[in-house]
PLY file of the C-alpha trace (Angstrom):
ply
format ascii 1.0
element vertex 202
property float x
property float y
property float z
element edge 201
property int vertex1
property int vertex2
end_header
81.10 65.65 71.91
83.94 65.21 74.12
86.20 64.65 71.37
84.87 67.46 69.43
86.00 69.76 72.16
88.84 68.43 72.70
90.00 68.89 69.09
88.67 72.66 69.48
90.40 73.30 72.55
93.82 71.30 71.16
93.61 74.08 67.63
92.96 76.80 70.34
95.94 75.76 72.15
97.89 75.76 68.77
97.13 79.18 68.32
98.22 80.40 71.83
101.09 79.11 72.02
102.25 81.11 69.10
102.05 84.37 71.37
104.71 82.81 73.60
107.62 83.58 70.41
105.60 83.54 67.00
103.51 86.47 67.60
102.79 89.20 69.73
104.09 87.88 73.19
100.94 89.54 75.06
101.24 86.30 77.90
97.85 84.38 76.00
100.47 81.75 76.47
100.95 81.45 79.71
99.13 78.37 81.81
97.34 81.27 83.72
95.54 82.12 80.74
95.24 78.83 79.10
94.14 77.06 81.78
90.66 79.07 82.30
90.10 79.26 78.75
89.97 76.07 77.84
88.40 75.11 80.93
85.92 77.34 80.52
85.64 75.98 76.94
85.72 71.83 78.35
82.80 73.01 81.48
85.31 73.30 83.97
86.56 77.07 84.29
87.39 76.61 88.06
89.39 73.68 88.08
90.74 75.17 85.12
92.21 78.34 86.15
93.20 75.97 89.29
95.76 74.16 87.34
96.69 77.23 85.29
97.48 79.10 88.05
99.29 76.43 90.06
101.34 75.49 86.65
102.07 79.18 86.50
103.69 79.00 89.63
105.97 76.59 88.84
106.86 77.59 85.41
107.43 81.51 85.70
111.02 80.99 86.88
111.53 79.19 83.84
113.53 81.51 81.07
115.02 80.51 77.82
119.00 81.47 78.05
121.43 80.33 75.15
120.33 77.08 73.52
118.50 75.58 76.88
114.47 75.29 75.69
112.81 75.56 79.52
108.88 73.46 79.52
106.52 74.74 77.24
103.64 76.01 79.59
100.77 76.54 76.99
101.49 72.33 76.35
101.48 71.77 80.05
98.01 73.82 80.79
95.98 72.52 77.49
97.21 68.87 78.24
96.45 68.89 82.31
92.61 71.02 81.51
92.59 68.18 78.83
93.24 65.29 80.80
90.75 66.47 83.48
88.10 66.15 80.96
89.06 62.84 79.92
87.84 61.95 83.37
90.93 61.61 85.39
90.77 63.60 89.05
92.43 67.01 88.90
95.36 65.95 91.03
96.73 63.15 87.96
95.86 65.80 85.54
97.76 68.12 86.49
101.06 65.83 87.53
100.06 64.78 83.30
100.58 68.39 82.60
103.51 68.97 84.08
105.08 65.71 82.35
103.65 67.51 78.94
105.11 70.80 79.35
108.71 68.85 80.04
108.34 66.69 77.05
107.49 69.23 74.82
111.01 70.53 75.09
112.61 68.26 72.49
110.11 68.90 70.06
110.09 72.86 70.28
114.06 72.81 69.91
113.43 70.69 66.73
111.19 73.12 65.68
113.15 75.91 66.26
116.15 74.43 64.65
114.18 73.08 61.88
113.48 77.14 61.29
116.58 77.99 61.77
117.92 76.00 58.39
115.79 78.60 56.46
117.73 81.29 56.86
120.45 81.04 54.15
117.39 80.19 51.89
115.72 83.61 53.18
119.00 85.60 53.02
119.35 84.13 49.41
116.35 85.33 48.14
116.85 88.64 49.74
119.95 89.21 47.95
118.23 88.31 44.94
115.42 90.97 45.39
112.71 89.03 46.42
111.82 89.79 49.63
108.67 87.52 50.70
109.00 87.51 54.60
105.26 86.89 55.03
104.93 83.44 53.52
107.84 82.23 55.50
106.30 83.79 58.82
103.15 82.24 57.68
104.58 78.79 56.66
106.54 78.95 60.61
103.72 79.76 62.70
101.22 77.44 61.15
103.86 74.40 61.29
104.17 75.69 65.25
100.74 75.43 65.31
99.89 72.35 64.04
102.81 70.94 66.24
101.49 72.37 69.40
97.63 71.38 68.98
98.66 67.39 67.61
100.71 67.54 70.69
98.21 68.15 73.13
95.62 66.09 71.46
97.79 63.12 71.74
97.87 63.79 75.45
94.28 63.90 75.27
93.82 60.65 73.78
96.18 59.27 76.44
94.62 60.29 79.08
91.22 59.41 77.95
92.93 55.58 77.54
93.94 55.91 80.60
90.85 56.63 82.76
89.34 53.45 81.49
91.74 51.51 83.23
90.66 49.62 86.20
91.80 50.51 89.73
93.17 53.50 88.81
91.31 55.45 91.44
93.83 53.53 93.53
96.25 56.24 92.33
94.40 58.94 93.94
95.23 59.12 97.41
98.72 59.86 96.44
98.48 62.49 93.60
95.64 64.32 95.47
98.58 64.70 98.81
100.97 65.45 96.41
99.17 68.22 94.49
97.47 69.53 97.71
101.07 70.12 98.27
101.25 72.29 94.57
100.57 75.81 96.14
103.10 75.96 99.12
106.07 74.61 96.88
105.24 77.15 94.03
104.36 80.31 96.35
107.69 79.20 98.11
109.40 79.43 94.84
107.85 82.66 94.17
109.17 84.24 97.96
112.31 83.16 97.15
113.02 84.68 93.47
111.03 88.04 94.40
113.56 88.04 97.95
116.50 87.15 95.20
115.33 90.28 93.34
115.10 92.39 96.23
118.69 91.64 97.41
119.77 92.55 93.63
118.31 96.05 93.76
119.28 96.81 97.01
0 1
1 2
2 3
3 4
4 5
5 6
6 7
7 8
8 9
9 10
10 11
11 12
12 13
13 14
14 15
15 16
16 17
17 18
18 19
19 20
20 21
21 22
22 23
23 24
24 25
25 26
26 27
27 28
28 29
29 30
30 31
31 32
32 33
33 34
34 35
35 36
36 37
37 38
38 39
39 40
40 41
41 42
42 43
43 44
44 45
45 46
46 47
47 48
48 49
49 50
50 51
51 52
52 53
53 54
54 55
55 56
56 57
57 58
58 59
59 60
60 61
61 62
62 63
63 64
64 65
65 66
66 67
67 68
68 69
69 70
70 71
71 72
72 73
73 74
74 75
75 76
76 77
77 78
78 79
79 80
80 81
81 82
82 83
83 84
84 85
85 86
86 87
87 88
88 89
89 90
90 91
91 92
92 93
93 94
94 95
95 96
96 97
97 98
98 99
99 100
100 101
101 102
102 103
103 104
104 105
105 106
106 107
107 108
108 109
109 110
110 111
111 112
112 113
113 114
114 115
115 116
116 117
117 118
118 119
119 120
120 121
121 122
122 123
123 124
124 125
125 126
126 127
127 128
128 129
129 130
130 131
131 132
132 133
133 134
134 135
135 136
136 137
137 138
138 139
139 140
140 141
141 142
142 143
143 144
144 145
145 146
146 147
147 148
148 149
149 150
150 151
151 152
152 153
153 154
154 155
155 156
156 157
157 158
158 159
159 160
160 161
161 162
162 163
163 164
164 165
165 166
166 167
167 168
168 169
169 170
170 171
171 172
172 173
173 174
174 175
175 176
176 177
177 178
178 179
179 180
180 181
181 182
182 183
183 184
184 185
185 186
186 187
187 188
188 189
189 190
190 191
191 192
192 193
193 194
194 195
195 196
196 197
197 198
198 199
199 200
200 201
């Protein structure tokens, strides 16, 4: 059953992170949405809109400039909500998330360059009348998407290796100080970028 879900939750993920430059851009992609969604979905809508939220936090400064591809958040929410449900403790979940969002970075600039190689095939067939931009919007957003949710299943199946080893509890003392720690370093973050903006407009 758990799996089941998880493989739900992993295509639902897929599909989210579209919005973030696929489709739409209505912020479905952000970890503040993910993260209650699917935890909602995995029987755990508290903890997560907990790690959505504090993921948020810590990604929202992050913007793509120029060729830099900043931590994919939608990755870093589905993965932590994910691991949680794997059976690890929130606190090691969500320190997995954050190493998923960062790794996905690689992949997505693959992904985008990978696109990027159509375009002399699209801008040949436009100057040869046929103009068939649907199948190649199609044929991007449902690699994206299969990309994204084998991504964060992966990290699934990680973390649910990883729970059954022994001692890790052992672990625990130290990720549950450090992510107690999670909201003052990201509401810090946020004083200081809204005080940065403040100085700008003034």
């Amino acid at each position: 059953m758990a799996a089941l879900r998880a493989i739900i939750s992993s295509a639902l993920a897929g599909l989210l992170g579209l919005d973030s430059v696929q489709a739409g851009q209505f912020l479905l992609s952000r970890p503040a949405f993910v993260g209650p969604v699917l935890g909602w979905l995995n029987g755990c809508p508290l903890e997560g809109a907990r790690l959505g939220i504090l993921l948020e936090l810590l990604y929202i400064d992050f913007i793509p400039v120029g060729g830099v591809v900043p931590p994919n958040g939608t990755a870093a929410a589905a993965a932590a909500v994910l691991a949680h449900s794997a059976g690890l403790a929130p606190s090691l979940s969500f320190f997995l998330g954050l190493a998923a969002g960062a790794l996905f970075s690689p992949l997505d600039y693959r992904l985008r360059s990978a696109r990027s190689a159509w375009n002399p095939l699209v801008e040949a067939q436009v100057r040869a009348g046929v103009f068939s931009l649907r199948r190649w919007l199609a044929r991007a957003m449902l690699i994206e998407n299969a990309a994204m949710a084998a991504y964060v299943f992966a990290w699934f199946s990680a973390a649910a290796l990883l729970a059954q080893i022994p001692g890790l509890t052992r672990l625990y003392p130290g990720t549950d100080f450090a992510y107690a720690l999670m909201p003052w370093l990201g509401l810090s973050g946020l004083y200081f970028r809204f005080r940065t903006q403040i100085y700008k407009k003034g």
